[in-house]
C-alpha positions in Angstrom: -16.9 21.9 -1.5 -13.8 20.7 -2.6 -12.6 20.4 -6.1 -9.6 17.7 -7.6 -7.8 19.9 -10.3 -6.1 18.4 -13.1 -2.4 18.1 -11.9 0.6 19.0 -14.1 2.7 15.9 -12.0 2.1 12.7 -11.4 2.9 13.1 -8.0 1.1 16.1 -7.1 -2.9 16.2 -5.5 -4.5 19.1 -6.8 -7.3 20.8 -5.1 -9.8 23.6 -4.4 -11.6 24.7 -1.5 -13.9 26.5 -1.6 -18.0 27.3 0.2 -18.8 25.0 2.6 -16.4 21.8 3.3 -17.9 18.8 4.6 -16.8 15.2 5.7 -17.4 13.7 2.4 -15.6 16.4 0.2 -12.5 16.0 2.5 -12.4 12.1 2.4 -12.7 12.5 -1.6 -9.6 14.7 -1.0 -7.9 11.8 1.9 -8.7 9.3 -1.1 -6.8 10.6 -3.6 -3.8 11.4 -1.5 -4.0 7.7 -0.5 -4.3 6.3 -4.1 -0.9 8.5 -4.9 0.8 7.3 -1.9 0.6 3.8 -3.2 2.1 4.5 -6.4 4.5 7.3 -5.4 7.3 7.3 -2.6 6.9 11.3 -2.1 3.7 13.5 -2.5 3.4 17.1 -2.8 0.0 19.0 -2.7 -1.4 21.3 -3.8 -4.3 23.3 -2.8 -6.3 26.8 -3.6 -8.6 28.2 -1.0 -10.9 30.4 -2.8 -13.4 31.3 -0.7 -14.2 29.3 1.5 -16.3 29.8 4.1 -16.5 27.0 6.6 -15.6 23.2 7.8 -18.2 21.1 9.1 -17.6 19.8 12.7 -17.6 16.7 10.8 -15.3 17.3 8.2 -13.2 19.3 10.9 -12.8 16.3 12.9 -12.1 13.8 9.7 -9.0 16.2 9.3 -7.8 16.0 12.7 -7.5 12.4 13.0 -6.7 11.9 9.1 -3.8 14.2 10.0 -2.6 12.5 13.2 -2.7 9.5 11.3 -0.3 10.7 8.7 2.3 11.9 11.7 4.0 8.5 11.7 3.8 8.6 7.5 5.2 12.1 6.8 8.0 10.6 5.0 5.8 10.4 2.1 5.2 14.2 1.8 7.4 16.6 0.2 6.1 19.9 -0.4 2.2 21.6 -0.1 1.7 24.5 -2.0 -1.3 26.4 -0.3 -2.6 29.3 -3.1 -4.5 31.7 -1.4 -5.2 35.2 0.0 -6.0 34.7 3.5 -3.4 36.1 5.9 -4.3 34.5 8.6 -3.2 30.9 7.2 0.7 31.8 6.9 1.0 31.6 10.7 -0.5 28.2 10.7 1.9 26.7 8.2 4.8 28.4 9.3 4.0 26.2 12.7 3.5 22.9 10.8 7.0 24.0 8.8 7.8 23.5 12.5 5.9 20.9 13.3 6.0 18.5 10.2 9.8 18.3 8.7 10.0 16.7 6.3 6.8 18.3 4.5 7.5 21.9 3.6 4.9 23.9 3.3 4.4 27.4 1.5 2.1 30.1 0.5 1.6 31.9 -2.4 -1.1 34.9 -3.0 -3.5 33.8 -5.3 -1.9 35.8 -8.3 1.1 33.6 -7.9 -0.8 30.2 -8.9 1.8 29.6 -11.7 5.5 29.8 -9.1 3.0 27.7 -6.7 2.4 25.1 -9.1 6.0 25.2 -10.8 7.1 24.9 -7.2 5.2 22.2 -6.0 5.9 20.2 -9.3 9.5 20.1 -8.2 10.6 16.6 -6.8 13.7 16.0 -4.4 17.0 15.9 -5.5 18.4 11.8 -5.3 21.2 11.9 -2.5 24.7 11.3 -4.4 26.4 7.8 -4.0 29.5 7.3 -2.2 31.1 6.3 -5.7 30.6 9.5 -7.2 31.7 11.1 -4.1 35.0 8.7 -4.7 35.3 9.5 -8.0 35.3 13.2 -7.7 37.9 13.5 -5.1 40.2 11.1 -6.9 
C-alpha cells in the first residue's frame, strides 16, 4: 500500500510504503509526482518505507518503465529523502547518486524523519547573475 502524507512544501511528494505494493498504489504515487511537475520546475520526494513487504510484478514493472521515462526528465528532480531502516537500500541509492545526477538521493534511519524532512524541504540555491558578480568585484 502506499500512503500520500501531508507535505510541509509545496514542492515536495510525500509518501509511505508500506505491506504489499501493487500497480495501482504506485500510479497514485506516479500521479502526484506528475501533477507537481506541472506546477513546479524542481521536485524533491519524499518517502518512508515502513514495512513493507513486497512489489507486485505488476507494480514492479510500472516502476521500471515509469522510471526510464523520467531518465530524459531528471531535470525536474532535486532531492529524495528515503526514511527507513533497511540496510540493504543504501547501496541502491548510493548507485542511482551515480546514476541519476541531478537528483540526490539520501537515507535517513527512521528516527531521523524530522532532518529527512527539513532536508528534503530545502530547494536549490538560484545561480548568481553576472551583475552581481560585476558588482562585487568592482
Amino acid at each position: 500500500m502506499i500512503e500520500l502524507l501531508p507535505s510541509e512544501a509545496n514542492h515536495v511528494v510525500a509518501l509511505r510504503a508500506s505491506g504489499r505494493v501493487n500497480a495501482d498504489d504506485l500510479q497514485q504515487a506516479i500521479d502526484a509526482v506528475e501533477a507537481l511537475k506541472k506546477t513546479h520546475s524542481r521536485v524533491s520526494l519524499y518517502v518512508e518505507i515502513d514495512e513493507m513487504r513486497w512489489m507486485t510484478l505488476s507494480a514492479i514493472m510500472r516502476d521500471l518503465g515509469y522510471g526510464l521515462t523520467q531518465i530524459g526528465d531528471i531535470e525536474h528532480y532535486y532531492r529524495a529523502a528515503l526514511v527507513t531502516d533497511h540496510d540493504w537500500l543504501r547501496p541502491l541509492v548510493s548507485i542511482e547518486n551515480q546514476l541519476f545526477k541531478p537528483l540526490e538521493v539520501r537515507v535517513f534511519g527512521t528516527h531521523h524523519r524530522d532532518e529527512a524532512k527539513e532536508w528534503v524541504r530545502q530547494l536549490p540555491q538560484a545561480p548568481e547573475t553576472a551583475d552581481t558578480d560585476s558588482a562585487e568585484a568592482g
